[in-house]
C-alpha positions as CSV (number, residue, x, y, z in Angstrom):
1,X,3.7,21.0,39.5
2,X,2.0,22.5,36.7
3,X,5.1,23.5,35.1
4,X,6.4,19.9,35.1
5,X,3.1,19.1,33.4
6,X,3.6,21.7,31.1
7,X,7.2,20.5,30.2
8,X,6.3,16.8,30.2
9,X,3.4,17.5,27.6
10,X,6.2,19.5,26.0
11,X,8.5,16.6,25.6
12,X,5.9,14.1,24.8
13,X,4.5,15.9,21.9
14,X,8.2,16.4,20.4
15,X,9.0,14.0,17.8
16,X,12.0,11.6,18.3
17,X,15.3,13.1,17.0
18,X,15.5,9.8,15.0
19,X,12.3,9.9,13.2
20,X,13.2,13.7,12.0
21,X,17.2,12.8,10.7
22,X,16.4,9.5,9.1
23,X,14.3,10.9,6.2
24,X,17.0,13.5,5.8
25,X,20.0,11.7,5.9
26,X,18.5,9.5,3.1
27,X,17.7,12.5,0.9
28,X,21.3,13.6,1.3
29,X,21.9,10.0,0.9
30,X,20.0,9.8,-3.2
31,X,21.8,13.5,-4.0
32,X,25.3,12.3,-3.4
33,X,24.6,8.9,-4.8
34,X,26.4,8.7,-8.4
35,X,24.4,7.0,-11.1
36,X,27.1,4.1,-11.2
37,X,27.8,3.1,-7.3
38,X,29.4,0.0,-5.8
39,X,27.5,-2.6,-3.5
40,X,28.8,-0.9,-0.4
41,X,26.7,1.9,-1.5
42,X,23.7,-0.5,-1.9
43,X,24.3,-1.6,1.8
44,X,24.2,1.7,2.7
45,X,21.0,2.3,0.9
46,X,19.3,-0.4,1.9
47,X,20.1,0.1,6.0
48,X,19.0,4.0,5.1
49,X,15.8,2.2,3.1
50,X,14.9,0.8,6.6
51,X,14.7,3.7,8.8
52,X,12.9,5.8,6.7
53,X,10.2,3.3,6.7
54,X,10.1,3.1,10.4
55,X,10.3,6.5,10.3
56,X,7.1,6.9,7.9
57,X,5.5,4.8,10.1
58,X,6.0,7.2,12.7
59,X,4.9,10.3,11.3
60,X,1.7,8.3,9.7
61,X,0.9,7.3,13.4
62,X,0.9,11.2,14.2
63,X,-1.1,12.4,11.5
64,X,-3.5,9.7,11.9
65,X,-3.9,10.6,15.9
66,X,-4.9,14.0,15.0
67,X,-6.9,13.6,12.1
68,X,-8.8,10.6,13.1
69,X,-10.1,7.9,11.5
70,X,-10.9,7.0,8.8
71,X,-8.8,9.9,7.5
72,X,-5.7,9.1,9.0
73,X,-5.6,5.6,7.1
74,X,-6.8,7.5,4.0
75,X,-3.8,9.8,3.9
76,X,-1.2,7.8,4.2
77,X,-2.9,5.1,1.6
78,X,-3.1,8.4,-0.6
79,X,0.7,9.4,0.0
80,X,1.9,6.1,-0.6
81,X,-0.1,5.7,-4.1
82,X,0.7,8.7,-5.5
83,X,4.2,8.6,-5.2
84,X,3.8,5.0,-6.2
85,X,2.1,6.6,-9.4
86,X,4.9,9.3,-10.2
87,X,7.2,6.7,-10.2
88,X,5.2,4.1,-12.9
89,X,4.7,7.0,-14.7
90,X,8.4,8.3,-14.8
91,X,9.5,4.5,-15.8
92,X,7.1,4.9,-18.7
93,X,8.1,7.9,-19.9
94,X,12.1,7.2,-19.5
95,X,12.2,3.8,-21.3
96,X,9.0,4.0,-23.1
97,X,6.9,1.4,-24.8
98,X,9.6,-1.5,-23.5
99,X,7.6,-1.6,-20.0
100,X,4.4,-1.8,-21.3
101,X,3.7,-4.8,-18.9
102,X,4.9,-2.1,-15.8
103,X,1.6,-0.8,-14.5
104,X,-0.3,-4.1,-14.5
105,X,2.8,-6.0,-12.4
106,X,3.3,-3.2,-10.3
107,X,-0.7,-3.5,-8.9
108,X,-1.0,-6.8,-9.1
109,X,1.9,-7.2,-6.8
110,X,0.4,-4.8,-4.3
111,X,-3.0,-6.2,-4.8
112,X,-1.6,-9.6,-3.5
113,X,0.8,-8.4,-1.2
114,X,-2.1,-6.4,0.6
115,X,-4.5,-8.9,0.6
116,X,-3.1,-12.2,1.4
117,X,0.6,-10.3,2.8
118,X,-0.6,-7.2,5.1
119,X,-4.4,-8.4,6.4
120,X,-3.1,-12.1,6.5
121,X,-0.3,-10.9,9.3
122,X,-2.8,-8.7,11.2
123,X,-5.5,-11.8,11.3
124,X,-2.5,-14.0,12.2
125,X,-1.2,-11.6,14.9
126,X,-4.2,-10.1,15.9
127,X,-5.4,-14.2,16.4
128,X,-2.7,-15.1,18.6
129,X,-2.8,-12.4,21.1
130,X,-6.7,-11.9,21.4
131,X,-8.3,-14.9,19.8
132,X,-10.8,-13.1,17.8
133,X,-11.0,-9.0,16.9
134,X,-13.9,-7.4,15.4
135,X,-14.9,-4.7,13.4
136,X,-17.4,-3.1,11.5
137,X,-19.0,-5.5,8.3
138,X,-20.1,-2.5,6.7
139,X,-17.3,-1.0,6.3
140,X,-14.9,-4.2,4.7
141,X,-17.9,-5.1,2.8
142,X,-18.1,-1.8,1.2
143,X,-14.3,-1.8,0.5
144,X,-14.6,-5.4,-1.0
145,X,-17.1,-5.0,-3.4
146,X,-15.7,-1.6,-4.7
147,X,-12.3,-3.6,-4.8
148,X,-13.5,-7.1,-6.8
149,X,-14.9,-4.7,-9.1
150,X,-12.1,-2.6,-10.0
151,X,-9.8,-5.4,-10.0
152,X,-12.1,-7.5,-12.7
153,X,-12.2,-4.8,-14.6
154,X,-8.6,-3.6,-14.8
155,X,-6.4,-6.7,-14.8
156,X,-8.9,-10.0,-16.1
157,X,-11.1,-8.2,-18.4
158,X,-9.0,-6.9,-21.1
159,X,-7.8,-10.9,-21.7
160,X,-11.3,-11.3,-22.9
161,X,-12.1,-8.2,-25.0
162,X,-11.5,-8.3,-29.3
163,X,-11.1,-5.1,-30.4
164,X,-7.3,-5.6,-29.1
165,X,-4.9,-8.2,-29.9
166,X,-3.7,-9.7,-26.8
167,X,-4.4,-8.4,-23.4
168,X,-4.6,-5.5,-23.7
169,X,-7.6,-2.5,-24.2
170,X,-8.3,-0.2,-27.2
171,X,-8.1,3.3,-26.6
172,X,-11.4,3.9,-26.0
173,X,-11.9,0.7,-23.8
174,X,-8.8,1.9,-22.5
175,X,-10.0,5.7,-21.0
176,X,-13.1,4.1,-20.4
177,X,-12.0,1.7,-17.7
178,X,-9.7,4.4,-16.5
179,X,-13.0,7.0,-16.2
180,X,-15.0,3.8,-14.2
181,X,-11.5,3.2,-12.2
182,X,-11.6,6.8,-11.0
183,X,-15.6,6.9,-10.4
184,X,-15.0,3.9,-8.3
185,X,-12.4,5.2,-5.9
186,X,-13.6,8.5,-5.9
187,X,-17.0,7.0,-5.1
188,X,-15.1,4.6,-1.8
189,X,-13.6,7.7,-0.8
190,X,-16.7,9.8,-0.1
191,X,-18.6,6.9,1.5
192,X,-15.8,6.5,3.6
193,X,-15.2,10.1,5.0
194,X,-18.9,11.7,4.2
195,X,-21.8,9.4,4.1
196,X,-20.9,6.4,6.4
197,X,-17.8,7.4,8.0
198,X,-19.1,5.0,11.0
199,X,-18.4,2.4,8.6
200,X,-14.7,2.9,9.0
201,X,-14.6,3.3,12.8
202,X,-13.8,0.9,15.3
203,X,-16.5,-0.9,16.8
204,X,-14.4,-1.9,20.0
205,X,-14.8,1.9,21.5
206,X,-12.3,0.9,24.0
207,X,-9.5,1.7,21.1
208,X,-11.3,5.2,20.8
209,X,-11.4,6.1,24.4
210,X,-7.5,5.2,24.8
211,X,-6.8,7.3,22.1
212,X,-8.8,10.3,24.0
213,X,-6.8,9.6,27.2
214,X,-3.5,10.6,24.6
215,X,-2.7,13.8,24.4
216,X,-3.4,14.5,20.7
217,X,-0.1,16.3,18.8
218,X,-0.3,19.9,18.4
219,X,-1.0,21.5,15.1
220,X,2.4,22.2,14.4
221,X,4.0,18.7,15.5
222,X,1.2,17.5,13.0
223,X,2.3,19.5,10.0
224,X,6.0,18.9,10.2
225,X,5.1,15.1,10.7
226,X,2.5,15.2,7.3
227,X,6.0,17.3,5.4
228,X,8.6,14.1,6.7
229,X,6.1,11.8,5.8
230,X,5.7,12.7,2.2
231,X,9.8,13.4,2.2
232,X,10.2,9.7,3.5
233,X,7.6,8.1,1.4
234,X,9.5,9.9,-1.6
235,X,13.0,8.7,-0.8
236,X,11.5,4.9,0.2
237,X,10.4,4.9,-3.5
238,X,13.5,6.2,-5.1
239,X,15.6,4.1,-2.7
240,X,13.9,1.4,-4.5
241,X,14.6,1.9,-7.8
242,X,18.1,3.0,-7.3
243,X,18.3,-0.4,-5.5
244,X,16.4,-2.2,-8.1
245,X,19.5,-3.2,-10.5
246,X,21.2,-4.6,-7.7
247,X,17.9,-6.7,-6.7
248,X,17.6,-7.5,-10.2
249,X,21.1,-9.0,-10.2
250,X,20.5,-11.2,-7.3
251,X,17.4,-12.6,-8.7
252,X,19.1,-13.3,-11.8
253,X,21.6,-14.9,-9.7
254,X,19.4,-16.9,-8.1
255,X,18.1,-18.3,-11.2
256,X,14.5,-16.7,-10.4
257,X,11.8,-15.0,-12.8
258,X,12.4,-11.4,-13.8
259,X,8.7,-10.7,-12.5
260,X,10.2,-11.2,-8.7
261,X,11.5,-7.9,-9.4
262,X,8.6,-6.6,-9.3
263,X,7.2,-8.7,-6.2
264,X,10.5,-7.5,-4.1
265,X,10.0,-3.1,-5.0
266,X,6.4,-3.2,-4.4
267,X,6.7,-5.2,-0.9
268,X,9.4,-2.3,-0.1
269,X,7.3,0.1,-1.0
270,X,4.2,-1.1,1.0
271,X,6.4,-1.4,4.1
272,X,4.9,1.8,5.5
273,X,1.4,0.6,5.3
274,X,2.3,-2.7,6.2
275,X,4.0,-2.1,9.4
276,X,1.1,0.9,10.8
277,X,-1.6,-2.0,9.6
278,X,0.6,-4.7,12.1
279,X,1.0,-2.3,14.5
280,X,-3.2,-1.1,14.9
281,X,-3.6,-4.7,15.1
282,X,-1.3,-5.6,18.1
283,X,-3.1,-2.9,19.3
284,X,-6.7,-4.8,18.7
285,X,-7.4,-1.9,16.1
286,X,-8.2,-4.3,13.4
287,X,-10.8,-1.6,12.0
288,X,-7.8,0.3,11.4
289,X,-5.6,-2.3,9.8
290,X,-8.4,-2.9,7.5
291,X,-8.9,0.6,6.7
292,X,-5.5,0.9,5.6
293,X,-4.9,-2.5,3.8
294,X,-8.1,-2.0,1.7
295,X,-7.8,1.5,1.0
296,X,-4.5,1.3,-0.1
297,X,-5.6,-1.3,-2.7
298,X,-8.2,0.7,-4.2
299,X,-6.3,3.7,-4.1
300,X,-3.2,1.5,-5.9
301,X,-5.4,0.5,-8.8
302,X,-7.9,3.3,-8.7
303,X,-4.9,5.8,-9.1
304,X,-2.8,3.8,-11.0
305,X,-5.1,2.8,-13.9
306,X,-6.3,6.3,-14.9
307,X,-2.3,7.8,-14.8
308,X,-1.0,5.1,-17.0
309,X,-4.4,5.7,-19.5
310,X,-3.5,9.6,-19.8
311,X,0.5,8.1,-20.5
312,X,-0.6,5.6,-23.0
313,X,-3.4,8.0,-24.9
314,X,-0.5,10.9,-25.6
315,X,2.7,8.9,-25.9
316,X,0.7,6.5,-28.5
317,X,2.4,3.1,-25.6
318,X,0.7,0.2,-26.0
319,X,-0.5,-0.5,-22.1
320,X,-1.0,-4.0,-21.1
321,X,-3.3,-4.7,-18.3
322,X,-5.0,-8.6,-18.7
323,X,-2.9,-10.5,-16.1
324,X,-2.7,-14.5,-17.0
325,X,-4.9,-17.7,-16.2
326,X,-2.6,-18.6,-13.0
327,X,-3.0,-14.9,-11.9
328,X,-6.3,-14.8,-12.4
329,X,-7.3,-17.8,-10.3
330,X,-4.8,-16.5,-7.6
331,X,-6.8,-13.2,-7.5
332,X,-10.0,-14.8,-7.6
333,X,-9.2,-17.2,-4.9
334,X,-7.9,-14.2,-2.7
335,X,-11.3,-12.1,-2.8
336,X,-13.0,-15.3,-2.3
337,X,-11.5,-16.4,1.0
338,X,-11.4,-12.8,2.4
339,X,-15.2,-12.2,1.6
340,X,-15.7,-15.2,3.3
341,X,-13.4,-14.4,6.1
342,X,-15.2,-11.0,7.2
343,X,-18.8,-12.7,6.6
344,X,-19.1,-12.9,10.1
345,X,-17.8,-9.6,11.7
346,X,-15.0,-11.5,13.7
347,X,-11.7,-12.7,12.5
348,X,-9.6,-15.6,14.2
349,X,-6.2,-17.1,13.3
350,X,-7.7,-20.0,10.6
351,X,-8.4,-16.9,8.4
352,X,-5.0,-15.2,8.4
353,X,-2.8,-18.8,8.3
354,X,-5.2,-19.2,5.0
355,X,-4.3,-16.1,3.6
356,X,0.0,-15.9,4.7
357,X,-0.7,-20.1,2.2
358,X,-2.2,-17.9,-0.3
359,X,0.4,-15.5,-0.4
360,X,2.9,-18.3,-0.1
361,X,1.9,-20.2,-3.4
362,X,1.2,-16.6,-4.9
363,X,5.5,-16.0,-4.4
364,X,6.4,-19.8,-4.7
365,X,4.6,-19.8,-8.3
366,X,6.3,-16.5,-9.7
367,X,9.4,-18.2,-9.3
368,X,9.1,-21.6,-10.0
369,X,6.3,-21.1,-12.8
């Protein structure tokens, strides 16, 4: 009997063949991809594109069960940004002062996309199968006000500063905002995992104590699952820009704004943190959801803005950040209701259908402007 136990621990704490091959296969997928391809090779990106997500996923879930929260969330928000940063930055760099617009479409995109996309499903879903979920007030309203700050800052301000023409900063304002950008997160990030790191955990402890009753992975099965995850984070973001002409053809097919471009890589590249956030709250861990979908916004922007600064101050590019009046109201109007929606420490379903009709008019009014 005990070594059936011993072998059944064994097998559980294995990770699935699946999750292991996918990330490789799609590295060995990008090396042998020539620079000019045909669309069966798109296909066969974009069905590779999908398991690596799910496969992210996976190894996020692992990490997360043996670091806890709120550092689980944290890491993957961190993994996803980063590489989300390298790849602004190598745009930048490659075609140079023609993407000046890049940074500030990229994180508005996610900004949206998190806040009306990602919390509005796990309000919608977490709604439907329990009515209401709770969570702890503290916590979102500590991410929320770090968050309409750094947002105001970054993306509306600079249409209303004068030592710029146009919407963009001066060099000083410029490393400035990028200096309170990173004071910001950084700030965020230490009340979340020092000073009130009950802030950021459930409030339900019946999530906690089924995760005690699983068996937690072993050191090792968390390492190699922290090494696939950057791997398939990596090769979800190059997918995407390999992919990216052939979306860009479509769109232009369609008739559609250029700027849904931008809208279509940025929901790929969230798919990791979107589908662990869905998941947690099937699971009535809407603490978690949060923790993720918040955290991966400030760490978008708060990231995001300093990298493209240090760019723009050596390369001399002119960085535009001020987003327009319609963008501005849309932003705005998405803080608003979600302040509004966690005033009360429960969500239901009104909250998240209010936020998917946000996100609707957000994607309906890119394309027909």
């Amino acid at each position: 009997m005990p070594q059936n136990n011993f072998l059944y621990r064994r097998f559980k704490l294995a990770l699935p063949f699946w999750t292991v091959i996918c990330p490789i296969i799609g590295l060995v997928i990008l090396l042998i991809t020539p620079k000019e391809h045909s669309g069966i090779m798109d296909l066969v990106m974009g069905v590779s594109l999908i398991t690596v997500v799910l496969s992210a996923v996976h190894h996020a879930e692992v990490v997360a069960h043996k670091v806890g929260e709120p550092f689980g969330t944290l890491i993957l928000a961190l993994a996803i940004t980063v590489i989300e940063v390298s790849l602004i930055v190598t745009i930048m760099l490659s075609e140079g002062s023609q993407n000046s617009t890049l940074a500030r479409d990229t994180v508005f995109a996610a900004i949206m996309l998190i806040l009306t996309g990602i919390i509005g499903l796990c309000l919608l879903v977490g709604g439907v199968r329990y009515k209401e979920q709770l969570f702890v007030k503290q916590g979102v309203s500590a991410s929320l006000v770090a968050l309409s700050a750094i947002t105001i800052l970054t993306l509306v301000l600079p249409n209303y500063t004068t030592s710029a023409t146009g919407p963009v900063y001066s060099t000083s304002q410029l490393i400035f905002v990028a200096i309170v950008s990173l004071v910001l997160y950084l700030a965020f990030v230490l009340v979340q995992t020092k000073r009130h790191r009950d802030y950021f955990l459930p409030e339900d402890k019946s999530a906690e104590e089924e995760d005690a009753h699983a068996a937690p992975p072993s050191n090792l099965t968390a390492v190699v699952s922290l090494l696939l995850l950057v791997i398939a984070l990596a090769v979800v973001v190059i997918l995407s820009k390999k992919l990216s002409p052939a979306i860009e053809s479509m769109v232009v097919t369609m008739g559609a704004p250029k700027s849904l471009v931008g809208i279509i890589i940025a929901s790929v590249i969230l798919l990791p943190e979107g589908l662990a956030a869905l998941r947690a709250a099937k699971r009535n861990r809407l603490q978690t959801s949060l923790n993720l979908a918040l955290g991966s916004a400030l760490a978008s922007i708060g990231l995001t803005i300093p990298a493209v600064a240090i760019v723009g101050y050596f390369t001399g590019f002119t960085i535009t950040l001020g987003i327009d009046t319609k963008s501005t109201l849309l932003l705005i109007l998405s803080l608003f209701t979600i302040s509004i929606s966690f005033g009360a420490g429960r969500t239901n379903i009104l909250q998240g259908i209010v936020l998917l009709v946000i996100l609707a008019t957000y994607l309906f009014t890119t394309i027909v402007p």
